[in-house]
N, C-alpha and C positions, 0 to 999 in steps of 0.2 A: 468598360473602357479602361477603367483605372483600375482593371483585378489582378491584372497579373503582376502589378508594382504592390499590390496587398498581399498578394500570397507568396511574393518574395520577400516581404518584411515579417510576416506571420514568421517562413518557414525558419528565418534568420531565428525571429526571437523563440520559434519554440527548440530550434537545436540550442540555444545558450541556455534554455529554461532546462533541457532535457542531459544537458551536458551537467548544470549545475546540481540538479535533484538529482538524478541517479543515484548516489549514498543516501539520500535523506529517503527515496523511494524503495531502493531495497531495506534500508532499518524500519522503514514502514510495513511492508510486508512482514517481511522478520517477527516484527513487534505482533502483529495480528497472526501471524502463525504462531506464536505462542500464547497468545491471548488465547486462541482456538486450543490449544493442548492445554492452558491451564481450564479452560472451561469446562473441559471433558473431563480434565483429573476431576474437579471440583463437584462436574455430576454424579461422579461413580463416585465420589468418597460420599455424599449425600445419598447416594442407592445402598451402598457397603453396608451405615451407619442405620440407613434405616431398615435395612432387611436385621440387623443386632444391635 
C-alpha cells in the first residue's frame, strides 16, 4: 500500500547518495586499482628476488 511513497523516497535518497559519492566511488576504485597493480608489482619483485 505504502511502497510506492518508499520507493520514491529510496529513489530520491539514493540519487543524492549517488550524486554525492561518485568522486569518493571513483577514488575508490582508483585506489583498489592500484592497490591491485601495487600487489602484482610486490608479487613479482618477491618471485624476481627469490628466483636471485
Amino acid at each position: 500500500m505504502n511502497n510506492s511513497k518508499f520507493t520514491t523516497k529510496f529513489k530520491n535518497h539514493f540519487k543524492n547518495l549517488n550524486f554525492y559519492s561518485m568522486p569518493a566511488s571513483i577514488l575508490f576504485i582508483v585506489r583498489k586499482r592500484l592497490n591491485l597493480a601495487f600487489s602484482y608489482i610486490f608479487f613479482f619483485l618477491i618471485l624476481f628476488y627469490s628466483f636471485f
